[in-house]
C-alpha positions as CSV (number, residue, x, y, z in Angstrom):
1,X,-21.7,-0.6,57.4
2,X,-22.0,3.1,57.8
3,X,-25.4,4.9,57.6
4,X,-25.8,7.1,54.7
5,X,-28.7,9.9,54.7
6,X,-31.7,8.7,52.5
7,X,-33.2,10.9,49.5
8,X,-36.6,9.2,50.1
9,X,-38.5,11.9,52.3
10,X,-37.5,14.4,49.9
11,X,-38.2,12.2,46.7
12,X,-41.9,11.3,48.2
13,X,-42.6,15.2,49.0
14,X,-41.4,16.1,45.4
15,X,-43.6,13.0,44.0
16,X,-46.9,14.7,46.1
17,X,-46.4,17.8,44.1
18,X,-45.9,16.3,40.9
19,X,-48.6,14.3,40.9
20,X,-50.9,17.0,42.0
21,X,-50.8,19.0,38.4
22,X,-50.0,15.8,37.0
23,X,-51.9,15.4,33.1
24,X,-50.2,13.3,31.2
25,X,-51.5,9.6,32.2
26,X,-53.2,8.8,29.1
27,X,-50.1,8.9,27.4
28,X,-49.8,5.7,24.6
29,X,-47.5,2.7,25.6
30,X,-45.4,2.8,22.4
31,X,-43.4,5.6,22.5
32,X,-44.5,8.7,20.3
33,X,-41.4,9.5,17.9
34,X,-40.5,5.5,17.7
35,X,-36.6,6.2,18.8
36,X,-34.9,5.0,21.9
37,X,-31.7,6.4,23.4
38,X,-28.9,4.2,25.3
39,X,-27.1,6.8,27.5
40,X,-24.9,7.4,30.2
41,X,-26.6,6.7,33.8
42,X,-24.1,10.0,34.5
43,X,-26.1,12.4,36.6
44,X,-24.8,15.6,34.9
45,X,-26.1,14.4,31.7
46,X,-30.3,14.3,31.7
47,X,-31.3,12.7,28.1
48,X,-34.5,14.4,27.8
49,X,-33.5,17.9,28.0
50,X,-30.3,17.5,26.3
51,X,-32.6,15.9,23.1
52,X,-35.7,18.1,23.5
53,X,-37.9,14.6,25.0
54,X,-41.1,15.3,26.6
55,X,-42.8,12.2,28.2
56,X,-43.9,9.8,25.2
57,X,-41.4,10.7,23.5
58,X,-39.2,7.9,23.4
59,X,-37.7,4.8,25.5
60,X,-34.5,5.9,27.1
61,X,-32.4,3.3,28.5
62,X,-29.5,4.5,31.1
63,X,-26.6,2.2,31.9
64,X,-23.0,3.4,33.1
65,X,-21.4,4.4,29.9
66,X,-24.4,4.6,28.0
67,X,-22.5,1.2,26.2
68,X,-24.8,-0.9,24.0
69,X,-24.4,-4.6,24.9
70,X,-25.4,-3.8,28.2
71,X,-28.9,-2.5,26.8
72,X,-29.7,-5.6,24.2
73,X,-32.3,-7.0,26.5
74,X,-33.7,-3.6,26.2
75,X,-34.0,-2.4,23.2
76,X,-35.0,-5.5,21.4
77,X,-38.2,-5.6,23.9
78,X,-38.6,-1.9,22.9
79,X,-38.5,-3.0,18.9
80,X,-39.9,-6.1,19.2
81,X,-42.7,-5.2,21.5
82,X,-43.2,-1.2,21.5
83,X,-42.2,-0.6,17.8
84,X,-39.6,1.4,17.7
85,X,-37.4,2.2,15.0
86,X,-34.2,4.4,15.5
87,X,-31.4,4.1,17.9
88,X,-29.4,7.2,19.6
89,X,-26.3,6.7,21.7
90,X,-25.3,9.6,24.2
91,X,-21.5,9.1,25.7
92,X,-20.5,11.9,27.1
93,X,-17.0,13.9,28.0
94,X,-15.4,13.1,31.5
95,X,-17.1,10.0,31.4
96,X,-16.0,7.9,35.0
97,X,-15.7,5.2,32.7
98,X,-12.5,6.5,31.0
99,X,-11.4,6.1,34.5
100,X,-10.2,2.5,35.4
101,X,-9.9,-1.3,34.0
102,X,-11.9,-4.1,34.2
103,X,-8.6,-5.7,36.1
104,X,-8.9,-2.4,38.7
105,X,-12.2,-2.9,39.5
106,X,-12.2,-6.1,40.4
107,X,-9.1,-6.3,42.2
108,X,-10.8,-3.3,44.3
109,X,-13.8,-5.3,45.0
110,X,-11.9,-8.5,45.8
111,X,-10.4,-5.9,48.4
112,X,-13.3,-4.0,49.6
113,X,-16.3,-6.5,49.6
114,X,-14.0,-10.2,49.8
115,X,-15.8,-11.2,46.3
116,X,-14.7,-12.3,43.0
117,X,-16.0,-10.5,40.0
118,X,-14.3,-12.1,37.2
119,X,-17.2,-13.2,35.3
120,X,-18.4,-9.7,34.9
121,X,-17.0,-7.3,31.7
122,X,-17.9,-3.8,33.2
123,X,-17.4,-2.3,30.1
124,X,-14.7,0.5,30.8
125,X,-13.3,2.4,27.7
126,X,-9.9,4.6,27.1
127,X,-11.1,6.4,24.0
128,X,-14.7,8.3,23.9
129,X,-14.9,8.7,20.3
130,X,-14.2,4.9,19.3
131,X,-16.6,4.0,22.3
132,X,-19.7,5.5,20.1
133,X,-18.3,3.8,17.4
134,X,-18.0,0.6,18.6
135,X,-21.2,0.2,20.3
136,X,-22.7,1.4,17.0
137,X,-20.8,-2.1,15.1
138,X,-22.6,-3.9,17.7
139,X,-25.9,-2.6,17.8
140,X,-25.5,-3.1,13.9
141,X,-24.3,-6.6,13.7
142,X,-26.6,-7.5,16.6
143,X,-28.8,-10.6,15.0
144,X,-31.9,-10.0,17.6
145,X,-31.6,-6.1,16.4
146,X,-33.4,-4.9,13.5
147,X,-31.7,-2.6,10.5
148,X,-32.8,0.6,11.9
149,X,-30.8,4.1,11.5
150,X,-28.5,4.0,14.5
151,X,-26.7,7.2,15.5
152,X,-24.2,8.4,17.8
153,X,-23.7,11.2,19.7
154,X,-20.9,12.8,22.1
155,X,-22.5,15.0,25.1
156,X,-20.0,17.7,26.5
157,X,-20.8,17.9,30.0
158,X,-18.4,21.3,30.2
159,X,-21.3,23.0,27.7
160,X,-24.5,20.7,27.3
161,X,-24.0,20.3,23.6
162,X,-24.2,17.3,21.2
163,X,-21.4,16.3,18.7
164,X,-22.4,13.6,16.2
165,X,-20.0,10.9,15.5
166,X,-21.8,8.2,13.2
């Protein structure tokens, strides 16, 4: 295994300066505006400053391709438990996901790492649009999921900007 440089000295000097000026730690546990957002783990795409969030705000959960059955556990705990009450999606242009198929990925990691990852769906998609869409029927038709206005967005990595779908 080869040695790859580690972000953590850097992460734990940032983290000293934060928390010097650091105010917000009486912040409620439910999240202020009652919406969560299921987006991209992408790191051109950050979630709060695309959608205005300040901490409080809302839950965001992050998974790669932002797709919705991967977040269940998620945001029923976040309904359930933190009362929330709206659902955004974020996908987003030149997702990596557009990129290969379940079959490619685990024949390259039968290759790679010797193992067998049949039992796992990672998710992959060939249209963006009908990706939004279809996570949206899910979170919809999801029984542990209450009737709550779900909507669906499109972030363009080339500008920063939102396009609705549903």
């Amino acid at each position: 295994m080869s040695f790859v440089f580690s972000q953590t000295r850097e992460f734990e000097a940032a983290n000293e300066k934060y928390s010097v000026t650091f105010s917000k730690g009486d912040l409620a546990l439910p999240p202020a505006r009652k919406v969560v957002v299921v987006a991209c783990m992408d790191a051109r795409l950050d979630p709060a400053k695309a959608l205005g969030l300040e901490e409080g705000d809302a839950h965001v959960i992050r998974n790669a391709g932002g797709r919705a059955v991967d977040a269940i556990r998620s945001l029923v705990i976040s309904q359930q438990l933190l009362g929330t009450r709206e659902i955004v999606l974020v996908h987003h242009t030149d997702c990596g996901m557009l990129t290969f198929s379940d079959d490619s990925l685990r024949q390259k990691i039968r290759t790679e790492l010797g193992h067998d990852a049949d039992h796992i769906a990672f998710l992959p998609f060939k249209d963006l649009k009908a990706s939004v869409v279809d996570d949206i029927k899910v979170l919809q038709q999801h029984p542990l999921l209450l009737d709550v206005p779900i909507t669906g967005y499109i972030y363009h990595v080339e500008t920063g900007k939102i396009t609705k779908v549903q």
